[in-house]
N, C-alpha and C positions, 0 to 999 in steps of 0.2 A: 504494500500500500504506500508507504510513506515513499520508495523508491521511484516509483510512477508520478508521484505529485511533488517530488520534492524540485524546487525553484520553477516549479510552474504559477504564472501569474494569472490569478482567478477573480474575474469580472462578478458580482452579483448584481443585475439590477432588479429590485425588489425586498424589501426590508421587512414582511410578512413571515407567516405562520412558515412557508418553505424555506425563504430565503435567510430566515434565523436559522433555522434547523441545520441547513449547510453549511453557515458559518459555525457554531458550535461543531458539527461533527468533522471540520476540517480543524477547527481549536484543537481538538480534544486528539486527533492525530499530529498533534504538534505541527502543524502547517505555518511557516513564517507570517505573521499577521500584516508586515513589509506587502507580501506577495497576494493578498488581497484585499480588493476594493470594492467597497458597497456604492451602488447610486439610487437615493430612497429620497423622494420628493418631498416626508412629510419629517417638519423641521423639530417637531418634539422626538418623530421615532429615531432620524438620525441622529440626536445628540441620546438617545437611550442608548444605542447599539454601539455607537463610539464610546461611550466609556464603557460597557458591559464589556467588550471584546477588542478595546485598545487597536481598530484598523481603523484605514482614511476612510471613511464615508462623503459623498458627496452629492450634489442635490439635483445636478442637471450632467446629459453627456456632453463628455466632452473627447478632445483628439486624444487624451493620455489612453484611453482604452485601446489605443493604435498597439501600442506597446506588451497590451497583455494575452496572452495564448488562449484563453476560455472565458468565453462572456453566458452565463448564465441570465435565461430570463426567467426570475419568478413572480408573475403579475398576475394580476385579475384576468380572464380573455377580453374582458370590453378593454384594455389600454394597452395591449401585444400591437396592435396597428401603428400606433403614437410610437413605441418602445422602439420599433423594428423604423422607423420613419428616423430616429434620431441616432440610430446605431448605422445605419448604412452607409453616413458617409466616411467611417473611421475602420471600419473592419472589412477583410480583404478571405481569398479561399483557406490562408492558414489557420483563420481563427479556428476553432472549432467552437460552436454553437449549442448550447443544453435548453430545451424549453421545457420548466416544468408547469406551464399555462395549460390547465384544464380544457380538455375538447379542441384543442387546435392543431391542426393536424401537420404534416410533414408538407403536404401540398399545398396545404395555407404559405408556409413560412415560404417557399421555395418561389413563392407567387407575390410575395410584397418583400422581398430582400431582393438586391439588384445585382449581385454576383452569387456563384457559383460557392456556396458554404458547406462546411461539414456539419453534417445535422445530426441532432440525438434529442429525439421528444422522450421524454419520463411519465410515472405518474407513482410517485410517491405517496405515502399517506400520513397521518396524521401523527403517526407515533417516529415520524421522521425526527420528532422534539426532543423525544428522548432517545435517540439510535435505535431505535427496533423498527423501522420500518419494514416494508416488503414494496420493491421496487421495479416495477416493469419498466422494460427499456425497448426505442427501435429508434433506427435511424438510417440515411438515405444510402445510395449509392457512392457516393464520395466522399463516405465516411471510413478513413485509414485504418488499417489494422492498431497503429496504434494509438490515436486517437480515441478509437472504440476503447482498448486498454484503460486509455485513461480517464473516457465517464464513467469508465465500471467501478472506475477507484473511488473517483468524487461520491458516487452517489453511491457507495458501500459506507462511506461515511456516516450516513443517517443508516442502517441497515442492510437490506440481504438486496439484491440484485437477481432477475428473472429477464432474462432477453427474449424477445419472443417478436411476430410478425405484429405490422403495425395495426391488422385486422383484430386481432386482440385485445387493445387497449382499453373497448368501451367496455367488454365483460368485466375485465381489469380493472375499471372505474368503478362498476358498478359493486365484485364482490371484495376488493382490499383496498378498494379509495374509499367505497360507503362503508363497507364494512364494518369499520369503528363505531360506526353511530348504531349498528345493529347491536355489537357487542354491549356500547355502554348501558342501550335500553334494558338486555339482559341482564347486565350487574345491576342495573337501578331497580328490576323487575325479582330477583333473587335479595336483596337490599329491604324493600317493601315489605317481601314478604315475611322475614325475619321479625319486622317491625311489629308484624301484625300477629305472628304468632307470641309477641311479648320480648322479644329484645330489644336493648337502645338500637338507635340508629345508627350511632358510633362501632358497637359491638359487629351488627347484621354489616355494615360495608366492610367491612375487613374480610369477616367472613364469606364476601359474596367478591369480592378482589383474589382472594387466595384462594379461591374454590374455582374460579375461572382461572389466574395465572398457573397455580399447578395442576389443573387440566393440560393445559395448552404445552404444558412443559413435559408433562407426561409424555404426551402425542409425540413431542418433537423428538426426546427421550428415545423412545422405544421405537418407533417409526411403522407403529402398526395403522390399521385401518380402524377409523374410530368406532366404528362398528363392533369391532371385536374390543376395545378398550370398554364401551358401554355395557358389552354381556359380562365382563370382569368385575363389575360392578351392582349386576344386577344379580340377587340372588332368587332364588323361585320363592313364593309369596312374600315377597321381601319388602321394605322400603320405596326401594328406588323403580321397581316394576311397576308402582300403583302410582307413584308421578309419573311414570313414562305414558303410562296410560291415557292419563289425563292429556297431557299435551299433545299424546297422539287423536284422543278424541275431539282435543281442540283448532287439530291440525297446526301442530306449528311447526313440522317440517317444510308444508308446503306452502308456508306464511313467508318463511325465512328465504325461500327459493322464488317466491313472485317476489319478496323487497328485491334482493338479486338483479331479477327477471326486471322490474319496472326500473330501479338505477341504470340498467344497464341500456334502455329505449334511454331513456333522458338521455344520457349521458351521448348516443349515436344523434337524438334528436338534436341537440345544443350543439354538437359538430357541424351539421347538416347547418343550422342557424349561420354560425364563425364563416362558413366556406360562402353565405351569400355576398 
């Protein structure tokens, strides 16, 4: 890791939930703070992220970004147009280029930048904050072997790494980009219930955090099929069989599979929107 990034100069424009994340996860690899540069328009979050992480932050582009190897864009997609308008006249085919801008596609970007760039669109999730993310990655044709190497590295920074075709991406959106928001409903929905059965509140989230984290560790653990991790758990007239029940007569496997299922239309349909 550090070997691929070390005196590579790292662009971030975007001072958000992403673009902190990567700044932290390149900290925390000891990455010279010299060698990157934030450009974040809004002038309280700039002066936060300059002292939390002692790099130059700056408020508008300018020609310095000429000088630096990777310009990351981390924005809203309604301001990737503006971003890409102000970046074009300073960056050339050796930059290499990372968009982690939701729903904006490789064809977009290739369509409003006026040279021939190395491209790599991401979709990161939310636990990018604390390095656990899970990271899908694709990128175009004249994106270099090494190159590639080295967004694999940056964005192992926030967590794991998945490369995959860019037809991909929206499923991607929809089951480890939403995904967090399903999970927390569950911890808050296991949390509740605790409550109700007469625990503090304090007590029941802990509870319902370590019940789901060493789950998940389990899985990861042993690498079986969670199917078979569930029947290790279920004994016959037991406990955890007469909740299984219930949520199977509640259907909430195929609750879990339309949230999925419905993120993952948005997420093509909001593409669809960007490409007009």
């Amino acid at each position: 890791m550090e070997s691929k990034l070390k005196g590579r100069r790292i662009v971030i424009i975007g001072g958000g939930n992403m673009g902190r994340a990567i700044i932290e996860g390149l900290k925390k690899k000891s990455h010279d703070s010299k060698d990157i540069l934030l450009i974040e328009t809004d002038a309280e979050k700039k002066r936060e992220i300059e002292t939390a992480f002692n790099i130059p932050v700056k408020r508008t582009v300018d020609p310095a970004i000429e000088k630096y190897d990777v310009i990351i864009v981390a924005v809203k997609p309604q301001n990737i147009r503006s971003v890409f308008s102000d970046i074009n006249p300073y960056i050339s085919g050796k930059h290499l280029l990372i968009s982690v801008a939701a729903g904006i596609t490789l064809k977009y970007i290739e369509r409003h930048i006026t040279k021939t760039y190395q491209l790599v669109r991401t979709m990161p999730n939310i636990a990018a904050r604390v390095g656990k993310s899970v990271c899908a990655m694709c990128h175009n044709e004249a994106l270099s072997d090494e190159n590639r190497r080295l967004a694999r590295s940056i964005m192992e920074s926030v967590g794991s790494v998945v490369e995959l075709e860019e037809k991909h991406l929206d499923t991607i959106t929809g089951l480890s980009g939403s995904g967090p928001a399903f999970v927390f409903l569950m911890v808050e929905s296991l949390m509740d219930s605790g409550v109700l059965m007469g625990l503090s509140r304090e007590i029941a989230l802990k509870l319902a955090l370590d019940t789901v984290y060493g789950s998940a560790c389990f899985l990861k653990e042993y690498a079986i099929h969670p199917a078979l991790a569930k029947e290790m758990v279920t004994s016959p007239g037991g406990t955890a069989i007469e909740g299984l029940l219930t949520l199977e007569e509640g259907g909430f496997k195929a609750l879990v599979m339309n949230a999925v299922r419905a993120a993952t239309e948005k997420a093509s349909l909001l593409g669809r929107k960007n490409e007009d």
